[in-house]
N, C-alpha and C positions, 0 to 999 in steps of 0.2 A: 240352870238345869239341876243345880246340885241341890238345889231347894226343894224341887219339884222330885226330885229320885228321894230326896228325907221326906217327903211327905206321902208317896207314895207306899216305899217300906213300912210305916209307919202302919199304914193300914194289912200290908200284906202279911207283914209280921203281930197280926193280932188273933191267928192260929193259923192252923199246919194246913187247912183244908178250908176253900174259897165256894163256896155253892156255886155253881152253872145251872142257871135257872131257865127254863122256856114258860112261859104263862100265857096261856089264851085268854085264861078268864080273870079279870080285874078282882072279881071277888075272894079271888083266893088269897092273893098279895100280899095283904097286911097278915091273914093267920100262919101262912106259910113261915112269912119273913119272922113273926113273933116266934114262935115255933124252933127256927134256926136259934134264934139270937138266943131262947133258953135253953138251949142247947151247948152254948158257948160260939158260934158262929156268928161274930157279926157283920164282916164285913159279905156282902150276897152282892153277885154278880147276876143281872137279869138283863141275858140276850136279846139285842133287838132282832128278833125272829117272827116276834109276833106283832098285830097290832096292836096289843094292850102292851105291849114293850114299855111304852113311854109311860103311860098314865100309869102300870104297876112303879114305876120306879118313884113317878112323884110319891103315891101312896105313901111306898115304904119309909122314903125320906122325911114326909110329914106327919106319917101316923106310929110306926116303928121307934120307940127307945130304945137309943143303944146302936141300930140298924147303921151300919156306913154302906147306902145305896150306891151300886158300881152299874156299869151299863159295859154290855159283851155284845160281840158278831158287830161292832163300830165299823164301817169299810170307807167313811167319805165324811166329807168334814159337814155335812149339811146335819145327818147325821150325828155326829159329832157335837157339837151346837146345839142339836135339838137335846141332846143326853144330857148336857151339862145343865142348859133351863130347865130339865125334868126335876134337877135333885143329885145328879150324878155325882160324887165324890172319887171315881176314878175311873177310868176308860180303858176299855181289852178291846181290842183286834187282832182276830187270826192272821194276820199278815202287816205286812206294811207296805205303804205307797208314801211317796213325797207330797199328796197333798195331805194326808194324814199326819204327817211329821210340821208340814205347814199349821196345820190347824191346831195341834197339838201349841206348836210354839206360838200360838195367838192367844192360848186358854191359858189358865190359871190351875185348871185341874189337867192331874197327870196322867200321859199314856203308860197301857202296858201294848208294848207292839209284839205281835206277834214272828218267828224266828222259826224255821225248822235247819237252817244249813249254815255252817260254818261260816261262808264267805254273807249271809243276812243277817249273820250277830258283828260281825267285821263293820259292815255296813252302817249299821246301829250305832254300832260303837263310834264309828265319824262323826256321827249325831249327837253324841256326847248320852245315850242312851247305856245304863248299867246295868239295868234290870228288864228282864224279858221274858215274853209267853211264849213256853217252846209249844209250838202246837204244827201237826198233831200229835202228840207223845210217843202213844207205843206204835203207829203207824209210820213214825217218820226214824224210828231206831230204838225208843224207851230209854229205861235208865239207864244202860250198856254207852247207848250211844251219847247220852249228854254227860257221863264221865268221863266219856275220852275227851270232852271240851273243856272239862276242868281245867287242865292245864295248861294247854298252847293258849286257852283261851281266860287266863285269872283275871278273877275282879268282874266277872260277869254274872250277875245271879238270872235263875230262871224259876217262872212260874209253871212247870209244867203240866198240860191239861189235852185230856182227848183219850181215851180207853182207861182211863184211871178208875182204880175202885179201893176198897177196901183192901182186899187181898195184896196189891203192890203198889198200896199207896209208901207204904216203905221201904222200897226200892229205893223210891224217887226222895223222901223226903233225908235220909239216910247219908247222900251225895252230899259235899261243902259247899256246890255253887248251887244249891235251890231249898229256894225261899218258904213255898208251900206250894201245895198244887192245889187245880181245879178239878172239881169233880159234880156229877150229879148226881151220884147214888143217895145223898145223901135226902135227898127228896124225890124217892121215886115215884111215878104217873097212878100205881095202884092206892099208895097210902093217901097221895092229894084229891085222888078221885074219892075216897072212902070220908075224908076228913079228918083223919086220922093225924091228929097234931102232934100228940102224944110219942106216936110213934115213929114221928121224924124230930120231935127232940131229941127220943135216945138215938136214933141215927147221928144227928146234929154231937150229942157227947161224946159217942165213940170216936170220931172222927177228932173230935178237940183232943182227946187224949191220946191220938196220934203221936202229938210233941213229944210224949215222954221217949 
């Protein structure tokens, strides 16, 4: 597990801010994803919400330099399997289930499982799980509430995602137990409709220069 938690970080910690992606349309995939990544954003999280879920991620994975394709809204190991064949390089789920943590321990590539309560980071943790998607963020308490976890709960980092923007993304990223968070502002539905690449790389920058 400890291998799989290094190689995870590894990708989390390659900026403050993880894209949450939805894509209907296959063609948009590879400019969006380019777009992030010159932005400084490479690691993209692309939701199986959609049908083109799966085929965006292959894309990104085979046409994207630079791109670390992640696959989100993962709920069932079929699922699961299919993400990692697409290209995935690391797997979110808003929740967790034991067949998930089963599947998870059959793959090579690592989960981020999803966490909103105290006694589900507990739980995780039995799992030998160290790193976690608190979701949904500001619905389930925001930054207020995952610093009170700081400390009864040390050694647990989180990827917190769900109401997140610009405005308090440094609330969250501010805290000692989180990693970076997810967000979709960074590609919002008007600029992808527009084509507007341009102007989700500067989204894409600002967002990088969260770190500082």
């Amino acid at each position: 597990m400890s291998e799989k938690t290094d190689r995870l970080l590894s990708v989390l910690k390659l900026q403050p801010v993880v894209p949450v992606l939805i894509i209907d349309d296959l063609a948009i995939a590879v400019p969006l994803a380019r777009a992030l990544v010159a932005g400084g954003l490479k690691a993209i999280e692309i939701t199986l919400r959609t049908t083109a879920a799966l085929e965006a991620i292959r894309a990104v994975a085979n046409e994207v330099e630079g791109a670390v394709a992640g696959a989100g809204t993962v709920l069932n190991a079929a699922q699961y399997e299919a993400a990692v064949e697409a290209g995935s390089k690391f797997i979110v789920s808003p929740g967790t289930t034991q067949e998930l943590i089963d599947a998870a321990n059959d793959s090579e590539i690592p989960l981020l499982p999803g966490a909103a309560t105290a006694s589900e980071v507990m739980g995780l943790r039995e799992e030998g799980y160290k790193v976690m998607k608190f979701f949904p963020a500001e619905q389930a308490g925001g930054a207020a509430y995952l610093k009170s976890l700081s400390s009864p709960l040390a050694g647990t980092l989180f990827c917190p995602t769900g109401g997140i923007s610009l405005s308090n993304a440094k609330d969250y990223l501010s805290l000692p137990n989180v990693v970076c968070v997810g967000g979709s502002w960074v590609a919002p539905k008007e600029l992808i409709a527009k084509g507007d690449w341009a102007g989700i790389t500067r989204l894409a920058a600002e967002a990088f220069a969260l770190r500082g």
